[in-house]
C-alpha positions as CSV (number, residue, x, y, z in Angstrom):
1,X,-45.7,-21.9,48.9
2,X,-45.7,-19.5,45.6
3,X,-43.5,-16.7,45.3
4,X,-45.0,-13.0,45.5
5,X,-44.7,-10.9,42.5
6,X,-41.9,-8.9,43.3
7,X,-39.6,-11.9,44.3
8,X,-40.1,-13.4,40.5
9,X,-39.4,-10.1,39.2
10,X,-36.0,-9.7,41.4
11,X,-35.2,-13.7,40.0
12,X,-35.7,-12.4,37.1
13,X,-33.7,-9.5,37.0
14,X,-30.6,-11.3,38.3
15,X,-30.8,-14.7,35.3
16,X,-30.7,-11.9,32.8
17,X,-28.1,-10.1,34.3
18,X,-26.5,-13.5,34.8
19,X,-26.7,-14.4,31.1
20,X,-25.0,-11.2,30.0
21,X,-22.1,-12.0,32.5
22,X,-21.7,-15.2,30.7
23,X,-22.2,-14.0,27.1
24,X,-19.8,-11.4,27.9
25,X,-17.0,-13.7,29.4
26,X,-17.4,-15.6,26.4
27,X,-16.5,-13.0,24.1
28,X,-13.6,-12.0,26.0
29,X,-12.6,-16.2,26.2
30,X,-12.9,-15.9,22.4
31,X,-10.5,-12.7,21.4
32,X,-8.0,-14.2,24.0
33,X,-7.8,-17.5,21.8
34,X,-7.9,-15.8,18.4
35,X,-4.4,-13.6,20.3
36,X,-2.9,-17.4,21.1
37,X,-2.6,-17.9,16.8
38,X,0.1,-17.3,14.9
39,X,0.3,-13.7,13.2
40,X,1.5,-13.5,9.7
41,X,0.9,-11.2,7.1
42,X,-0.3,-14.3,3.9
43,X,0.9,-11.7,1.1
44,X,1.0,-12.9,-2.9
45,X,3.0,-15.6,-3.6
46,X,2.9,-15.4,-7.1
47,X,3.9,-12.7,-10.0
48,X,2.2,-9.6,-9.3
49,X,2.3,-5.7,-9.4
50,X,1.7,-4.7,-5.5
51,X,-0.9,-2.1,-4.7
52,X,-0.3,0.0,-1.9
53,X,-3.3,2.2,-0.8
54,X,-2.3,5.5,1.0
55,X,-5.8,7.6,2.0
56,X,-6.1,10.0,4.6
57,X,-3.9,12.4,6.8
58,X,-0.6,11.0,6.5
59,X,2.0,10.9,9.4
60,X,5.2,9.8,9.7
61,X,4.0,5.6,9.9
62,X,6.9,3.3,10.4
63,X,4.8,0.3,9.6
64,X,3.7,1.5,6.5
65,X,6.9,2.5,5.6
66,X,8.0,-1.1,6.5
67,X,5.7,-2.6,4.5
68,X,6.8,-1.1,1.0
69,X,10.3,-2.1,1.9
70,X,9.0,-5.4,1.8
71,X,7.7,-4.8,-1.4
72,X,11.0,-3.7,-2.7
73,X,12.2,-6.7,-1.5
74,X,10.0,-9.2,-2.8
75,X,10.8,-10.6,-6.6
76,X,7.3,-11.4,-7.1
77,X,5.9,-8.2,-7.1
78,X,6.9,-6.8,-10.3
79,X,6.4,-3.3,-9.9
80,X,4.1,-1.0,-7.1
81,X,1.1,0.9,-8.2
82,X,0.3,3.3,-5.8
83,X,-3.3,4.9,-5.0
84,X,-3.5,8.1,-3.7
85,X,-6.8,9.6,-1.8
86,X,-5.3,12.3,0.6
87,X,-5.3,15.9,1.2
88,X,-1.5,15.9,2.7
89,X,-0.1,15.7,7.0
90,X,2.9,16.3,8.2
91,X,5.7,17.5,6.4
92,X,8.0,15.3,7.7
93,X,6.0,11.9,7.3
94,X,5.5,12.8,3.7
95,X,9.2,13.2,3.2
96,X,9.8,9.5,5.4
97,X,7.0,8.1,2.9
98,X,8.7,10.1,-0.6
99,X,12.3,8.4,0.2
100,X,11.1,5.0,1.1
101,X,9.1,4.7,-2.2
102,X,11.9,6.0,-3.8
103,X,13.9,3.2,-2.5
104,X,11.7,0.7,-4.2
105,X,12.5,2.9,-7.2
106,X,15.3,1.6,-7.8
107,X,14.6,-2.0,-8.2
108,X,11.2,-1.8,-10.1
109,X,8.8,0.6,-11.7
110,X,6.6,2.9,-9.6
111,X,3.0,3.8,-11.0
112,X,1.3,6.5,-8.6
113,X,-3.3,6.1,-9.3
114,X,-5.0,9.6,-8.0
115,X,-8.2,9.4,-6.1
116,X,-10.5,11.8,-5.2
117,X,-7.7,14.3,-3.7
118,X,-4.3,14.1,-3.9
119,X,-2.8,17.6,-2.6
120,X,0.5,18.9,-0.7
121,X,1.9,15.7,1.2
122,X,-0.5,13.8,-0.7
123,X,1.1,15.1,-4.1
124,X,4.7,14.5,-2.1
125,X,3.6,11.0,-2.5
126,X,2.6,11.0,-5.8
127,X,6.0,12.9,-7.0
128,X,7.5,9.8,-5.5
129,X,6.4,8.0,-8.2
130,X,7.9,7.4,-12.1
131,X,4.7,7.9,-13.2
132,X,1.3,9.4,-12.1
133,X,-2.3,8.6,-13.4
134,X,-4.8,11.3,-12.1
135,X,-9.0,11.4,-12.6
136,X,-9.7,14.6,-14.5
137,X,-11.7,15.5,-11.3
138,X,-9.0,14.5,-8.9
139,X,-8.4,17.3,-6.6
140,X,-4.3,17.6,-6.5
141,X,-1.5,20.3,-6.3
142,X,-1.8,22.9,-3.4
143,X,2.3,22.9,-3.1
144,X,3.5,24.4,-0.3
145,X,3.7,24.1,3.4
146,X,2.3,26.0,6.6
147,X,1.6,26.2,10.5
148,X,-1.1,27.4,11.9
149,X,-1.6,28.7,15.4
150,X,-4.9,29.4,17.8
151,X,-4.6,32.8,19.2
152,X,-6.7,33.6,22.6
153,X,-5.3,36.8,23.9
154,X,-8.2,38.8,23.0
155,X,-10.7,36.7,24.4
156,X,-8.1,36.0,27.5
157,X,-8.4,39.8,28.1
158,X,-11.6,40.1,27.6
159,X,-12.2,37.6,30.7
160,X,-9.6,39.0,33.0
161,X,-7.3,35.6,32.6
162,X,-2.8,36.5,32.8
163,X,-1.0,33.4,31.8
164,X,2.8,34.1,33.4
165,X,5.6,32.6,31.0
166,X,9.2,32.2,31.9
167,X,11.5,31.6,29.3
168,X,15.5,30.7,29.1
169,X,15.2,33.1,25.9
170,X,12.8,35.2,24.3
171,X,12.0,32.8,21.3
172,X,11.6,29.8,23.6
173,X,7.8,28.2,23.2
174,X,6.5,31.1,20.6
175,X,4.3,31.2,18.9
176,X,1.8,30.8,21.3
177,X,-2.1,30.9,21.9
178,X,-1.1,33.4,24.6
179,X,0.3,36.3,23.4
180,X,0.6,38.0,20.4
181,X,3.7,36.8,18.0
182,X,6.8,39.1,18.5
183,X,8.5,40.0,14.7
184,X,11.4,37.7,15.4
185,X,9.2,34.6,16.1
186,X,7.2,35.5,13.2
187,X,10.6,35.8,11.1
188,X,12.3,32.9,12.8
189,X,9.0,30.5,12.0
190,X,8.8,31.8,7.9
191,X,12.4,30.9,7.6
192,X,11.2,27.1,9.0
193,X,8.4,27.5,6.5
194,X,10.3,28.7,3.4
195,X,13.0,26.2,4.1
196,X,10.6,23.3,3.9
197,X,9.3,25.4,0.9
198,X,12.1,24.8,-1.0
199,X,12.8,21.2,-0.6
200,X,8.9,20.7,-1.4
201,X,9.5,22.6,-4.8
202,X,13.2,21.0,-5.2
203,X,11.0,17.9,-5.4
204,X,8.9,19.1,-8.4
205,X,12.0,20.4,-10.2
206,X,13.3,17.7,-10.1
207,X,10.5,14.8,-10.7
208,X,8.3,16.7,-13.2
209,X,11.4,18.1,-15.1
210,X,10.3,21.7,-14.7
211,X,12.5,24.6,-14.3
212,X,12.3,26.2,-10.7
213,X,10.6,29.5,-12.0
214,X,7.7,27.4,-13.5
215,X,7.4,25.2,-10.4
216,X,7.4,28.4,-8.0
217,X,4.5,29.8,-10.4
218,X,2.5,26.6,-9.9
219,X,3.4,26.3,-6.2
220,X,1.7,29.1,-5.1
221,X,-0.3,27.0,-2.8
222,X,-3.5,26.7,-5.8
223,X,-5.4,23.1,-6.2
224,X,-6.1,22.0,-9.5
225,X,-7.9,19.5,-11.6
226,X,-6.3,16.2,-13.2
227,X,-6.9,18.0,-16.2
228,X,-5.5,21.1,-15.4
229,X,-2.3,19.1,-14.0
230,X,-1.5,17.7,-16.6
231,X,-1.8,20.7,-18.9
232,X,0.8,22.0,-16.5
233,X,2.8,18.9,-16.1
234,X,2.2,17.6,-12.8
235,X,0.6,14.4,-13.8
236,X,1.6,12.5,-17.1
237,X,-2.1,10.6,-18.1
238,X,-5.9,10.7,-17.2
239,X,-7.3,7.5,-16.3
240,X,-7.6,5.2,-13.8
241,X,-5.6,1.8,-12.8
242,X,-6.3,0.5,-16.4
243,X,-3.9,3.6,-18.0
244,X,-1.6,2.8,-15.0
245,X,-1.0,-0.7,-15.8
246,X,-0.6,0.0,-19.5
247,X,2.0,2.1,-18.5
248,X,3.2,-0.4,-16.7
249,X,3.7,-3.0,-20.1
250,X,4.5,-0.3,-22.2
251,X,7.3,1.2,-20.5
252,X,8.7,-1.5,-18.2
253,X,7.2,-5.1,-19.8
254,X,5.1,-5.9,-17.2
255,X,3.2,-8.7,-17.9
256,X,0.0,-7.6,-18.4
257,X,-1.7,-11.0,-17.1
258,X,-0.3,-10.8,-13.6
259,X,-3.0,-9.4,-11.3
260,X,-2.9,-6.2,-9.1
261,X,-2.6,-7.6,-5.7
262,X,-3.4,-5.1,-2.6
263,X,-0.3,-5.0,0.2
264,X,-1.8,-4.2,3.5
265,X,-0.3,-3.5,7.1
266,X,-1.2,-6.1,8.9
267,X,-2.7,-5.6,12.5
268,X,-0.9,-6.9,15.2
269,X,-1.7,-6.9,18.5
270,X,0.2,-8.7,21.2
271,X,-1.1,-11.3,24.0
272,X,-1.9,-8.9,26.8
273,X,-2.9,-5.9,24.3
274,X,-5.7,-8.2,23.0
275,X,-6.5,-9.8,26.2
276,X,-7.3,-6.1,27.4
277,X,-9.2,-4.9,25.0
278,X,-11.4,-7.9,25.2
279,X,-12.0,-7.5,28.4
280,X,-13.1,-4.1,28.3
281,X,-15.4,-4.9,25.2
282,X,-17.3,-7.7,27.3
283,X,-17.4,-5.2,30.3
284,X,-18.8,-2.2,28.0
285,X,-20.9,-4.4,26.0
286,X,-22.5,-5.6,29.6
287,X,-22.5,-2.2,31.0
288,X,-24.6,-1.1,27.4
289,X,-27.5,-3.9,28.2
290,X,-28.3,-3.0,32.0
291,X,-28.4,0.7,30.8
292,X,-25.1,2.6,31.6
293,X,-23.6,4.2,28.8
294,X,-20.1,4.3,27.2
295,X,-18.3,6.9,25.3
296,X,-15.0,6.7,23.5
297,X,-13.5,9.7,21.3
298,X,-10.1,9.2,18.9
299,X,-8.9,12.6,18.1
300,X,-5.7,13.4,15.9
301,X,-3.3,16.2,16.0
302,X,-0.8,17.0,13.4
303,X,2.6,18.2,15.8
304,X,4.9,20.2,13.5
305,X,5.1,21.8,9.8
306,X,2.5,20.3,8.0
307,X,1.5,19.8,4.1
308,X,-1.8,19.7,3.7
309,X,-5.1,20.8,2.3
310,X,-8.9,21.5,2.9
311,X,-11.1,24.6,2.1
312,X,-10.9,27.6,4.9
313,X,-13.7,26.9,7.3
314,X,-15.5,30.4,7.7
């Protein structure tokens, strides 16, 4: 007896769906195995100069930080070169990054490489080394530190919205995007800002050998070009990892045959973490083929005094 049309089509239907069930249980079957191995970081074994790469908005990262104690701790790497590509982040994880490099600093030679930007937390990092390399184009400086706050009471009035606020005293929770800033926030919030101020430019007193008059003039919050920092002393050479590492011989004897090697955090996941996340991959990816759709956003927010630079939106 043969099938009608629309039976086939139904049978159909349900072997492919059937075959992405499968294909997708497979994948998941797969991660969990690949959770099941051991996880260790297989760093250089033998003489080298370790290369740390620090790009983006920088935070206060414990794991990062962990991995260049490691590095401080390890006799084959013979000094750390350090490349730079970041526009800045919290003030606070800048100063957590600046002491643990300066840790290694005392048991080897620290060589800081400037990428395309290296400004406010980003040069923190840099002043964190005994030496720093900058591109003539690198964007770098902008020393100094702010907060910024959304203001909506105008628009808030505008639509007839009150937002009641109780308070234990009348600096508690202000700023606000609420209501306008009374003067002794605004005061109380500059002295938080010119505290952090100082210890920024304490830094380039001390590390670039300046006098505090000369750093204040240069940390007026301006970028500059490699070549314009090192006119004014804030980088020592133009070049890229080639000047570093000639530095690097020159200045501290190290062997110019040993090969950069790049230190990395390693990515570790646990049993159940991974076991999750495979299984919502295999049930997205199925989801995707019979037609419903998935959307995942990542967003980052920067909690406290930051350090950090990017032209004014307008």
């Amino acid at each position: 007896m043969s099938l009608d049309i629309e039976t086939i089509i139904d049978r159909r239907r349900l072997k492919r769906r059937l075959s992405l069930w499968r294909l997708a249980a497979l994948v998941a079957l797969g991660l969990v195995l690949l959770a099941l191995l051991p996880n260790t970081r297989l760093g250089p074994t033998g003489d080298h100069v370790a290369r740390v790469t620090l790009s983006g908005i920088i935070v206060d990262d414990r794991a990062q930080q962990d991995l260049i104690r490691e590095i401080g701790e390890d006799d084959n790497a013979k000094a750390l070169l350090l490349y730079i590509d970041s526009p800045g982040g919290t003030t606070t994880g800048s100063e957590a990054l600046f002491e643990t490099i300066r840790k290694v600093g005392d048991t080897k030679p620290v060589v800081a490489v400037l990428g395309t930007i290296a400004a406010s937390g980003g040069y923190i990092a840099a002043l964190s080394a005994d030496h720093i390399v900058s591109r003539g184009n690198t964007i770098t400086g902008s020393i100094g530190v702010l907060a910024e706050f959304t203001k909506i009471s105008g628009l808030m009035e505008t639509l007839g919205v009150e937002v009641d606020i109780i308070r234990s005293a009348p600096l508690k929770a202000q700023p606000n995007m609420y209501e306008d800033t009374p003067e002794a926030a605004t005061k109380a919030m500059q002295d938080m800002i010119n505290a952090s101020y100082v210890w920024f430019i304490g830094l380039v007193v001390d590390r670039r050998g300046m006098d505090e008059e000369t750093a204040r003039t240069l940390g007026d919050g301006r970028v500059f070009t490699g070549w314009q920092a090192l006119e004014n002393g804030l980088v020592d050479a133009i070049g890229g990892e080639d000047v570093a590492r000639s530095w690097l011989t020159d200045a501290h004897d190290v062997d110019s045959e040993i090969p950069t090697e790049d230190w990395r955090v390693s990515e570790e996941t646990n049993f159940s973490g991974l076991t999750g996340q495979a299984l919502g991959h295999a049930i997205a990816t199925v989801l995707t083929q019979i037609g419903e759709k998935t959307l995942s956003t990542k967003g980052l927010t920067l909690d406290g005094l930051v350090s950090v630079w990017q032209p004014q939106a307008r």
